[in-house]
KELO-152289 format. One record per residue (C-alpha): residue number from 1; x, y, z. Coordinates in nm, 2 decimals, always signed. Example, Ala and Ser with C-alpha at 12.3 -4.5 7.8 and 13.67 -1.06 7.14 Angstrom:
REM residues 2
+-----+--------+--------+--------+
! seq !      u !      v !      w !
+-----+--------+--------+--------+
!   1 !  +1.23 !  -0.45 !  +0.78 !
!   2 !  +1.37 !  -0.11 !  +0.71 !
+-----+--------+--------+--------+
***
This chain:
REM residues 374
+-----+--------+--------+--------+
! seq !      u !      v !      w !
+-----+--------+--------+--------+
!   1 !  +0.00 !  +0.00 !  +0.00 !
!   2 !  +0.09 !  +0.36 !  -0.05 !
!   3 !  +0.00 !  +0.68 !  +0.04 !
!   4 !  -0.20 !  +0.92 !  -0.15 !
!   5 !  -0.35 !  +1.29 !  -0.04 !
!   6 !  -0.65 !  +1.47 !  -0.06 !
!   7 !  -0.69 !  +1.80 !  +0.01 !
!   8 !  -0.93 !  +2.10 !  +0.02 !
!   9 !  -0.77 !  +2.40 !  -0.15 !
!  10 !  -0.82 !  +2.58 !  +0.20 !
!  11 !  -0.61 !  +2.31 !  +0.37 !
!  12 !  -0.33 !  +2.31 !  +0.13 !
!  13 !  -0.14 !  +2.60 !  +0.33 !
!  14 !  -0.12 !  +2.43 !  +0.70 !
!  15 !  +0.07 !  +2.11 !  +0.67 !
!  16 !  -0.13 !  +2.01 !  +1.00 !
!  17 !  -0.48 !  +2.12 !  +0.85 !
!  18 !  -0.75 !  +1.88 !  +0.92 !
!  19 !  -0.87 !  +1.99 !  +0.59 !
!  20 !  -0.64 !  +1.77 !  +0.43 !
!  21 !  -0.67 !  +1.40 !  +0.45 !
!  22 !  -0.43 !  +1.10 !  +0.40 !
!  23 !  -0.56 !  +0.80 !  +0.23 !
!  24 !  -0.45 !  +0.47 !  +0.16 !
!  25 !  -0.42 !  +0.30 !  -0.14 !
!  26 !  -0.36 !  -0.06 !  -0.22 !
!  27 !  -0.20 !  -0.15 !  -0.49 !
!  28 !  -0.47 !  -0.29 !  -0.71 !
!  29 !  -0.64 !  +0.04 !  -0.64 !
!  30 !  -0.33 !  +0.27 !  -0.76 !
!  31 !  -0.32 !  +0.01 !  -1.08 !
!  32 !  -0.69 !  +0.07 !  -1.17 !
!  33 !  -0.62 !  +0.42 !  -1.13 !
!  34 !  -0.33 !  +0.45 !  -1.36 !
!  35 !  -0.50 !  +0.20 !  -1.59 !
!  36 !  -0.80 !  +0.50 !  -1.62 !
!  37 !  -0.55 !  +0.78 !  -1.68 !
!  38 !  -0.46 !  +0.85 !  -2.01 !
!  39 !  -0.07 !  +0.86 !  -2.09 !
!  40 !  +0.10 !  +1.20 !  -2.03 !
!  41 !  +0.44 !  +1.18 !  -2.07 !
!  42 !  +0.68 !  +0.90 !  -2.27 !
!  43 !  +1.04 !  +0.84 !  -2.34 !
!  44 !  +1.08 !  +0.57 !  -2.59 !
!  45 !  +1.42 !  +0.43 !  -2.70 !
!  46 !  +1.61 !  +0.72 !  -2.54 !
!  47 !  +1.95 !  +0.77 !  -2.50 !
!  48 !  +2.17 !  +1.05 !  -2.39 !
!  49 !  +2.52 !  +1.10 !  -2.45 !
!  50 !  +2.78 !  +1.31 !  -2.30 !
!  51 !  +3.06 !  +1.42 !  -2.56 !
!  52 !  +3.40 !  +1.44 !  -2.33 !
!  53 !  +3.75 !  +1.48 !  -2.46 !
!  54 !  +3.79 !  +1.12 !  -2.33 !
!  55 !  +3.52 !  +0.95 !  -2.51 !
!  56 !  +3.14 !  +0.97 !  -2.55 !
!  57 !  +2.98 !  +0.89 !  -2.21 !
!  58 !  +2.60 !  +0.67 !  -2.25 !
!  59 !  +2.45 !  +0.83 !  -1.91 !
!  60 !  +2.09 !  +0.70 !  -2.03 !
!  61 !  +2.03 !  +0.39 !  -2.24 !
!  62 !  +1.77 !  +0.28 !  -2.40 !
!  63 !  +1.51 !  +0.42 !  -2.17 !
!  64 !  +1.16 !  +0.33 !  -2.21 !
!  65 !  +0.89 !  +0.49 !  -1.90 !
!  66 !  +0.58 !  +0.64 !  -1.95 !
!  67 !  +0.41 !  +0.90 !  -1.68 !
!  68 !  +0.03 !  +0.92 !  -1.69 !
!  69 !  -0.18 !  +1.17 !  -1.59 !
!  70 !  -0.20 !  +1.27 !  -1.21 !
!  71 !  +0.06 !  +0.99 !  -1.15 !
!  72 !  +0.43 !  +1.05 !  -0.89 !
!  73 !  +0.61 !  +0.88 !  -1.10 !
!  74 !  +1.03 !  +0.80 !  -0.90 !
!  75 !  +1.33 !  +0.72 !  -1.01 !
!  76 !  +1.57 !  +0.60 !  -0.75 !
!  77 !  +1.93 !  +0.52 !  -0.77 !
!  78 !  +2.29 !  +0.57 !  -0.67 !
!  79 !  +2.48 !  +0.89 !  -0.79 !
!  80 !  +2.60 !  +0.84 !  -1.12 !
!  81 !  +2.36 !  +0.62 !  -1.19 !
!  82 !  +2.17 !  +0.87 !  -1.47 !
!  83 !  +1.87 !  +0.96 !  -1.31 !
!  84 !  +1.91 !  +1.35 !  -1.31 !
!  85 !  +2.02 !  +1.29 !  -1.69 !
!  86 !  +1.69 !  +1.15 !  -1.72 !
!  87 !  +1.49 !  +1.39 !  -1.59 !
!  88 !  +1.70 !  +1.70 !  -1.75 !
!  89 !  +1.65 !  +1.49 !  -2.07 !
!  90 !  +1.28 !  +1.41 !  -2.01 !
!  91 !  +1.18 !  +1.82 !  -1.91 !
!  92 !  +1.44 !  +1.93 !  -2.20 !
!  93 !  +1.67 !  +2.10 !  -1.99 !
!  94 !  +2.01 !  +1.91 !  -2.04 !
!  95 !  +2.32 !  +2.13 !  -2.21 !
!  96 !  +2.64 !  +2.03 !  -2.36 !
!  97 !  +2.78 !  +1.83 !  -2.35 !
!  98 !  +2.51 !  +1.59 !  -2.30 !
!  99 !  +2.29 !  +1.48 !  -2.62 !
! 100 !  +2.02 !  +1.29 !  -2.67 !
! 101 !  +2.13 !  +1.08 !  -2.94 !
! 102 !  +1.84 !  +0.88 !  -3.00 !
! 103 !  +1.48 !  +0.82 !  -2.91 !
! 104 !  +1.20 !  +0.98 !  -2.85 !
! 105 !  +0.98 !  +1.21 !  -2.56 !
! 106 !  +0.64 !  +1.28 !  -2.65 !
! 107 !  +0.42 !  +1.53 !  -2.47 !
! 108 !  +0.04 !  +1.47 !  -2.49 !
! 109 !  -0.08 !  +1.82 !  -2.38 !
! 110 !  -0.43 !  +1.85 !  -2.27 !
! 111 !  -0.56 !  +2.00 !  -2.59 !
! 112 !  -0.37 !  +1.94 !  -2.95 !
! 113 !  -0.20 !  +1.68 !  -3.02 !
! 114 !  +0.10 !  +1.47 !  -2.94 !
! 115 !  +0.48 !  +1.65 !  -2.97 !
! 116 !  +0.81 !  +1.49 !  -3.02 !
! 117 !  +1.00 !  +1.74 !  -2.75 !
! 118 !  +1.35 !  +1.63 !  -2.89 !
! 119 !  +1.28 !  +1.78 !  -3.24 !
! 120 !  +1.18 !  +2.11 !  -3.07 !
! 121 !  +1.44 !  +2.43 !  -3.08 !
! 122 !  +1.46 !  +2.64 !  -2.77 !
! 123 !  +1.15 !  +2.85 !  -2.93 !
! 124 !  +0.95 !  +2.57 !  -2.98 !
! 125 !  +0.99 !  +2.47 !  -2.66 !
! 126 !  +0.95 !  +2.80 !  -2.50 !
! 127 !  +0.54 !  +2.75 !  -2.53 !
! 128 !  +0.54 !  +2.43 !  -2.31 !
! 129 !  +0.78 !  +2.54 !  -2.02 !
! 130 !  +0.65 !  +2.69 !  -1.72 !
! 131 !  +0.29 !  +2.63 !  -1.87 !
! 132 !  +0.30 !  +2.24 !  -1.92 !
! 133 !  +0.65 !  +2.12 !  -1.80 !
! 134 !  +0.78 !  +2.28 !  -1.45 !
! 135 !  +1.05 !  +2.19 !  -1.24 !
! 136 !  +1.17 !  +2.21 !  -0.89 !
! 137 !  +1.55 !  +2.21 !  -0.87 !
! 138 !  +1.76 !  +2.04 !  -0.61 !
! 139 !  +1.91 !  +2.38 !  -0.45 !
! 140 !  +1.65 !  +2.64 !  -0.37 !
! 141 !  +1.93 !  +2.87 !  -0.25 !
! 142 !  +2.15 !  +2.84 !  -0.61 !
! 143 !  +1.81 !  +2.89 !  -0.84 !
! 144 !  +1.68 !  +3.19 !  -0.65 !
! 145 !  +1.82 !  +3.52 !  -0.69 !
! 146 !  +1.96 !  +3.69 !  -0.42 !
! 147 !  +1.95 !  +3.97 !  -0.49 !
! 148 !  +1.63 !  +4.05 !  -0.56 !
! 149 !  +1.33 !  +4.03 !  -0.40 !
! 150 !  +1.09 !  +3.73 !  -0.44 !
! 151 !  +0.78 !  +3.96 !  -0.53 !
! 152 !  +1.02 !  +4.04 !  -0.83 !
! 153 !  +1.10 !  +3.67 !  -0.95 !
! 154 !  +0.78 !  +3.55 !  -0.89 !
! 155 !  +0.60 !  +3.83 !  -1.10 !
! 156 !  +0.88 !  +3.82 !  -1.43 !
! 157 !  +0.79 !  +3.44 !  -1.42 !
! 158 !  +0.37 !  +3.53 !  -1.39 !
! 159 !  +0.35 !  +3.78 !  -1.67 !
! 160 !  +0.63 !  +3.59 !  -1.93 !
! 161 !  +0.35 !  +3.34 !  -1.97 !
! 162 !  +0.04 !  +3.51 !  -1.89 !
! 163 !  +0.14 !  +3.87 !  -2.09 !
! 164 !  -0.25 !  +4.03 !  -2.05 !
! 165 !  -0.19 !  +3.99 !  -1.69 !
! 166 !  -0.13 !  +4.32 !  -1.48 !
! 167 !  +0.15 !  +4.36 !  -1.23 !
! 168 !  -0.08 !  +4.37 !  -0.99 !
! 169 !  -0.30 !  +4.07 !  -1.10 !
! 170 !  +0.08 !  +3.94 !  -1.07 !
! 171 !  +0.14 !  +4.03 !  -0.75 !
! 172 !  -0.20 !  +3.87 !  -0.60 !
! 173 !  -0.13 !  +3.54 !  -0.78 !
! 174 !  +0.22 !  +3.52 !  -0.66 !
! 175 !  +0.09 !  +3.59 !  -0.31 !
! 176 !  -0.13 !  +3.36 !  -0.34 !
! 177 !  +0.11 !  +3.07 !  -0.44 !
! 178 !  +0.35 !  +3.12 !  -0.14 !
! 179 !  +0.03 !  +3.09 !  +0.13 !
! 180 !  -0.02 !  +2.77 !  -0.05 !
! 181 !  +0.28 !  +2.65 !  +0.06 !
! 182 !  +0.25 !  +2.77 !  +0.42 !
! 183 !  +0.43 !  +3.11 !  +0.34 !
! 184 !  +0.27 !  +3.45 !  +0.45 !
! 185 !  +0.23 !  +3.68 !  +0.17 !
! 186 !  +0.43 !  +3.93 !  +0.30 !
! 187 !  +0.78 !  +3.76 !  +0.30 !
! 188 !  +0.71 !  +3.83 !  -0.09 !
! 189 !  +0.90 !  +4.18 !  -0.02 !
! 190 !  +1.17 !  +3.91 !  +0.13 !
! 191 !  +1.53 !  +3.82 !  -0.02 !
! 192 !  +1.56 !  +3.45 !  -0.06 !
! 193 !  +1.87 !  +3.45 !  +0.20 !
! 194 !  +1.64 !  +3.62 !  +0.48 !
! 195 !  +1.42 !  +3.28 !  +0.45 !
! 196 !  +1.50 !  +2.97 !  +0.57 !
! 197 !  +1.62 !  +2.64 !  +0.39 !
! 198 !  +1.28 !  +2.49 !  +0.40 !
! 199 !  +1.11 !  +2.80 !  +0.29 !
! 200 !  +1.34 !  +2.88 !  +0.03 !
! 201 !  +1.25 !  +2.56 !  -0.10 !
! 202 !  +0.86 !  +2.58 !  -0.07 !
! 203 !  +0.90 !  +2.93 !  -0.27 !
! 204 !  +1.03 !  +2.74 !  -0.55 !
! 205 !  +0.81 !  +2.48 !  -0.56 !
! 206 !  +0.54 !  +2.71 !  -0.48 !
! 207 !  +0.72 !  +2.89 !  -0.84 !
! 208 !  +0.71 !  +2.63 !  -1.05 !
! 209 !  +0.32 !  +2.61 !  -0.99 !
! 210 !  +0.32 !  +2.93 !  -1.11 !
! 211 !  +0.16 !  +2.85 !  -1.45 !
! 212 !  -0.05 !  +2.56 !  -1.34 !
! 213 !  +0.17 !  +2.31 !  -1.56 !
! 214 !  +0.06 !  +1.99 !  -1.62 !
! 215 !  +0.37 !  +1.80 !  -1.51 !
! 216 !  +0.62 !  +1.89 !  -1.22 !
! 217 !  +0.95 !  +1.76 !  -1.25 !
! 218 !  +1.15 !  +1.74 !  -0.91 !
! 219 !  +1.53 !  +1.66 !  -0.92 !
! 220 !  +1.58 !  +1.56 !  -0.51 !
! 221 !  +1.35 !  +1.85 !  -0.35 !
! 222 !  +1.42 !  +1.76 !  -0.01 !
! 223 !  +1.80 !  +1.67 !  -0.05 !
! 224 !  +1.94 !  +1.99 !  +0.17 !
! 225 !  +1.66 !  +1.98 !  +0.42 !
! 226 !  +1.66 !  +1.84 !  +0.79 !
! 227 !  +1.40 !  +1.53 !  +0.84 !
! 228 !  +1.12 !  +1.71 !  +0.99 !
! 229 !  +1.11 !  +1.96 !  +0.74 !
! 230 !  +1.19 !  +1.72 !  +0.45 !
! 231 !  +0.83 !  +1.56 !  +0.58 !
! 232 !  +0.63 !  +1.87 !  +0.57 !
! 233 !  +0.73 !  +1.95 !  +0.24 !
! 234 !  +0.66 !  +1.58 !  +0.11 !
! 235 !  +0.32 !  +1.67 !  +0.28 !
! 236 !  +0.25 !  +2.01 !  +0.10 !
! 237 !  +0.38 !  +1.84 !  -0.24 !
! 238 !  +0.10 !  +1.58 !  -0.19 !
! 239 !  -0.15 !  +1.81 !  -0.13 !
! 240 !  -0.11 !  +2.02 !  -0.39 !
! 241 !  -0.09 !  +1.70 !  -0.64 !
! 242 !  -0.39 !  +1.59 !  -0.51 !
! 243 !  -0.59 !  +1.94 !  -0.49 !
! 244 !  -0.44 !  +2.09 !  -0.83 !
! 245 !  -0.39 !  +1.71 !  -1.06 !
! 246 !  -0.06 !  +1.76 !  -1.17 !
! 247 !  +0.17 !  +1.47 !  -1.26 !
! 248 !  +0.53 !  +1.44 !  -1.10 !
! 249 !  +0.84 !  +1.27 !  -1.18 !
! 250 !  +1.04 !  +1.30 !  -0.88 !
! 251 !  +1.41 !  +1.15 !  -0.87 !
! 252 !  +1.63 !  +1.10 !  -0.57 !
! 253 !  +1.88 !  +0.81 !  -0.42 !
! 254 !  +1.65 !  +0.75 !  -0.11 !
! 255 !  +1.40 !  +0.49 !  -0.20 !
! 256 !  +1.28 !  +0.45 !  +0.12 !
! 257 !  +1.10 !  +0.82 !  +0.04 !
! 258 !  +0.95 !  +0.70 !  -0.28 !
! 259 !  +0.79 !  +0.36 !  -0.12 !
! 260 !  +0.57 !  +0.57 !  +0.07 !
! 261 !  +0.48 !  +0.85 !  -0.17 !
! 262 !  +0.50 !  +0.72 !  -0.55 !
! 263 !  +0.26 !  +0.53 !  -0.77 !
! 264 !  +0.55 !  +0.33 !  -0.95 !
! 265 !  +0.89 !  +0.37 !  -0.93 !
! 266 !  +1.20 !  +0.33 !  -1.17 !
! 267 !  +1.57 !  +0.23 !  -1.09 !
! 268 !  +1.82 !  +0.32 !  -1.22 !
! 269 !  +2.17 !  +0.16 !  -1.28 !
! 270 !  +2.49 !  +0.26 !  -1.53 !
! 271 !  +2.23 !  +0.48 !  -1.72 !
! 272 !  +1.94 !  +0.21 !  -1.76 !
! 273 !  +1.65 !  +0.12 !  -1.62 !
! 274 !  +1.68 !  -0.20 !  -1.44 !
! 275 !  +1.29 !  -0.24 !  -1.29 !
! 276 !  +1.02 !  -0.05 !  -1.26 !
! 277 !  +0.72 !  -0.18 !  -0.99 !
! 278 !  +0.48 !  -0.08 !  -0.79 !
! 279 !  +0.62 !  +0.07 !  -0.40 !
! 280 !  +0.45 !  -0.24 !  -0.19 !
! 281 !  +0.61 !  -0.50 !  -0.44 !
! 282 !  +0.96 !  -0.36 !  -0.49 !
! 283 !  +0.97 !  -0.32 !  -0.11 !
! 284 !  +0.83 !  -0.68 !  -0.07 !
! 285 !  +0.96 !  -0.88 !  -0.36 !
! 286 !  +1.22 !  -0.70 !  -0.56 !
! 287 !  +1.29 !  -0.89 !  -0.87 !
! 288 !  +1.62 !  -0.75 !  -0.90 !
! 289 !  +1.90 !  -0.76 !  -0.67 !
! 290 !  +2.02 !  -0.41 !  -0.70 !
! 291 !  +1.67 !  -0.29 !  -0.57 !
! 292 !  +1.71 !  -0.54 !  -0.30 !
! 293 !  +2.06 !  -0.41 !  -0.20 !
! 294 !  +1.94 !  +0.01 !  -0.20 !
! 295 !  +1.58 !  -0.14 !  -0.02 !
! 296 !  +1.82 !  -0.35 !  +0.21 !
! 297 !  +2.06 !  -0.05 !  +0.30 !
! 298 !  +1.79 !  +0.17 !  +0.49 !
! 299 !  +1.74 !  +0.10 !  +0.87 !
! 300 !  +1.36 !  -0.01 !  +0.96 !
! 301 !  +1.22 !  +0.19 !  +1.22 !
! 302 !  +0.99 !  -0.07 !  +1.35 !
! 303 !  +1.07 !  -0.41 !  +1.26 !
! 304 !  +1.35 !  -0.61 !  +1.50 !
! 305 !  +1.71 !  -0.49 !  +1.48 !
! 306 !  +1.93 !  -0.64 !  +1.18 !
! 307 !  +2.24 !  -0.63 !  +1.04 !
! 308 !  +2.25 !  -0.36 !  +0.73 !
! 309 !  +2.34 !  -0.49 !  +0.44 !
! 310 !  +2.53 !  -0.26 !  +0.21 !
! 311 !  +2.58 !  -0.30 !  -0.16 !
! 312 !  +2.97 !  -0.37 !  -0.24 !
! 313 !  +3.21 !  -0.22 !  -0.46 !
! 314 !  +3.15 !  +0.08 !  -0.67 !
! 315 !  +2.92 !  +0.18 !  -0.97 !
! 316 !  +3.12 !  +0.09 !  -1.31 !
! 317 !  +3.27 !  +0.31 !  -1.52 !
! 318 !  +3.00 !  +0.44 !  -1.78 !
! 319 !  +3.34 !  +0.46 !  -2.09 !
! 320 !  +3.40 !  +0.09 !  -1.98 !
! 321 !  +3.13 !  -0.10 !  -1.86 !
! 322 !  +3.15 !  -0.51 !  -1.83 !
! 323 !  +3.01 !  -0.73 !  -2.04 !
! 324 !  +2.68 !  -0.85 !  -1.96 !
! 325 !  +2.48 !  -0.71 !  -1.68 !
! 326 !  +2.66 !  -0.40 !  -1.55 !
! 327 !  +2.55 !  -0.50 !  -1.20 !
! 328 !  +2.74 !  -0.85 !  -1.18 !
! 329 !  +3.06 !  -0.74 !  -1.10 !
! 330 !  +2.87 !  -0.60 !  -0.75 !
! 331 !  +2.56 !  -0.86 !  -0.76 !
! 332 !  +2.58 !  -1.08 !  -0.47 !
! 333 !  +2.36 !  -1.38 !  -0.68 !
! 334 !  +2.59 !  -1.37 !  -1.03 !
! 335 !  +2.56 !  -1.65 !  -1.24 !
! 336 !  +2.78 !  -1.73 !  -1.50 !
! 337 !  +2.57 !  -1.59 !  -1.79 !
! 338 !  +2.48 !  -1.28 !  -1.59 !
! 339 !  +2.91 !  -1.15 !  -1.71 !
! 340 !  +2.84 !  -1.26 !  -2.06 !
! 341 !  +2.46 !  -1.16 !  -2.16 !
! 342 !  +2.29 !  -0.83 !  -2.06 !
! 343 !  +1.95 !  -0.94 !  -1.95 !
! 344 !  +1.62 !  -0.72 !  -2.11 !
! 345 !  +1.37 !  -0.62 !  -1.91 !
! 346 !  +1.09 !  -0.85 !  -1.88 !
! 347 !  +0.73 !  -0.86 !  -1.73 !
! 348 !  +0.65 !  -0.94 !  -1.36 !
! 349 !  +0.44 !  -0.89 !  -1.16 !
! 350 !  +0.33 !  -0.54 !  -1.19 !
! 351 !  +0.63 !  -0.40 !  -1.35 !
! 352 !  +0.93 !  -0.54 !  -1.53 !
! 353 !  +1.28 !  -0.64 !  -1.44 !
! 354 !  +1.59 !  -0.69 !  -1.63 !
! 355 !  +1.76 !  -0.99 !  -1.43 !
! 356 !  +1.83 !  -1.37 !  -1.54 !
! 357 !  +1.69 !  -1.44 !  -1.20 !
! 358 !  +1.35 !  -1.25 !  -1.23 !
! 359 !  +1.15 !  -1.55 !  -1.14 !
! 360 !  +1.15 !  -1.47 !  -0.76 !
! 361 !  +1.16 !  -1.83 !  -0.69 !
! 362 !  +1.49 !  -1.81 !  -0.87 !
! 363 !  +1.64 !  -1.49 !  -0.68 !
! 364 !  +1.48 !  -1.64 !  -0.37 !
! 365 !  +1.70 !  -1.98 !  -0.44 !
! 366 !  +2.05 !  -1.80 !  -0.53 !
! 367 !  +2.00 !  -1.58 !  -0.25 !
! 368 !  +1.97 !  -1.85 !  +0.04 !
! 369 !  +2.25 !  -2.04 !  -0.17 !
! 370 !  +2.46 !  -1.78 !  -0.13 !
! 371 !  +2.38 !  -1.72 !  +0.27 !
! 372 !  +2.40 !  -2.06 !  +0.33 !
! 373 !  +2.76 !  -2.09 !  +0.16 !
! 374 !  +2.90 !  -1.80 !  +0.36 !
+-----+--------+--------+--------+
***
């Protein structure tokens, strides 16, 4: 099961409100949804590239992932491992020297039709930022200006896409945004270094709603926050998802945080996607032994003491990667074929997985084989 929100559009500025309620979803119940909802988003065949002096670096292979409508889509995975390629490649953000040197993303916008992104110029592409495609940087303190005011910021980015609005219209609106993250209008007349690290980062979320997009992309939000207010942003971000409809892809290396908030969730290893489940079945049955080693290597807070169990050894070197599965050289349940063949994703269990072992019997088998030969 996972957790979804529902909110009034009163309760969405007091984390605490009783106005906004948590419900529980089960997993067939996030699966009918997502079955309902019309596809959003889609990479297909995608690769990115970065062109170095030393060699031209794959950071994403072959990526396939769709995001549908109203979905929190996450992708999890070590650094390195080509998730924030991903999503600067998916939002259309990335510079050189990374390319995307093959593949597709298609938009499907809520009126017209379908658009390749990839084949847009930086004009073309001008008309679905901000308005369709957002995104919520990792550093609030190094995307906000310091030195000017946020009433300034918040009304160049208002009246860039909405031009018959007035300054004051402008103003209102971007008022309004920061109380729905739990920020009093006033600090509008506020530098970004006179606010805190948790409200820096609420202003910017609370910014990238500015022009009600469609999807909100969200490169680790929560990364240079403490604990307790890491959860009351996770809780503001659900409430406005659930209040407002928007879809999210939201990346970062802590898995643990995307069992309890995402719909489905992608990982990421050496620039591919390795599986992609549901949260309740990659937290209970993993069919890949790299999500078992990140699941493994956060502490439970309410299940007996164990021993933690990290994953060895290092990622591999994206300009000379092993043959076969990237992951054997760390994989605690190789086989022989796994340093010969790369395996392909295949179906499971609501999701796929790219392992010779993804028979969970299998896994299961090597696994004990392994503990008992230790």
């Amino acid at each position: 099961m996972t957790i979804s929100t529902t909110a009034t559009a009163t309760g969405i500025s007091d984390p605490s409100s009783t106005a906004a309620s948590v419900a529980i979803e089960t997993t067939s119940q996030i699966a009918d949804r997502l079955e309902r909802s019309p596809v959003l988003l889609e990479a297909r065949g995608l690769d990115v590239t970065y062109v170095t002096e030393t060699g031209e670096v794959p950071a994403c292979k072959d990526i396939d992932i769709e995001l549908r409508r109203g979905e929190i889509l996450g992708i999890a995975g070590e650094s390195a491992s080509g998730k924030s390629t991903l999503l600067n490649a998916l939002s259309r953000l990335q510079r050189p020297p990374a390319v995307t040197s093959a593949g597709s993303v298609i938009f499907h916008p809520s009126e017209g039709g379908p658009v390749d992104l990839t084949a847009l110029n930086e004009d073309q592409l001008r008309r679905y930022r901000w308005d369709s495609l957002s995104i919520v940087m990792q550093s609030a303190m190094a995307s906000l200006n310091p030195v000017m005011r946020l009433e300034t910021q918040f009304i160049d980015v208002i009246m860039e896409h909405e031009s018959s609005m007035s300054k004051d219209s402008a103003r209102q609106r971007a008022g309004e945004l920061l109380e729905m993250v739990g920020i009093p209008s006033g600090r509008l007349r506020s530098y970004s270094y006179q606010l805190s690290g948790g409200m820096q980062q609420r202003a910017l979320i609370a910014l990238s709603l500015a022009s009600d997009p469609e999807v909100v992309f969200m490169d680790e939000p929560t990364t240079a926050v403490d604990v307790v207010m890491q959860r009351q942003i996770l809780s503001q971000i659900l409430q406005l998802q659930a209040t407002l409809g928007f879809a999210i892809v939201f990346v970062t290396h802590d898995l643990s945080l995307l069992l309890e908030i995402s719909d489905r969730i992608a990982i990421m290893y050496a620039g591919r996607i390795v599986e992609i489940g549901m949260p309740e079945q990659l937290y209970a049955d993993a069919r890949h032994p790299y999500t078992r080693g990140l699941r493994a290597s956060f502490p439970p807070l309410s299940e007996p003491i164990r021993r933690l169990e990290g994953i060895p050894g290092t990622p591999p070197d994206l300009l000379d990667l092993p043959p076969g599965c990237s992951f054997a050289p760390r994989c605690p349940v190789a086989i022989d074929i796994c340093s010969t063949q790369r395996p392909q994703l295949r179906d499971v269990d609501g999701g796929v997985s790219a392992c010779h072992l993804v028979e969970s019997d299998e896994l299961g088998q090597h696994e004990t084989a392994k503990e008992l030969g230790r």
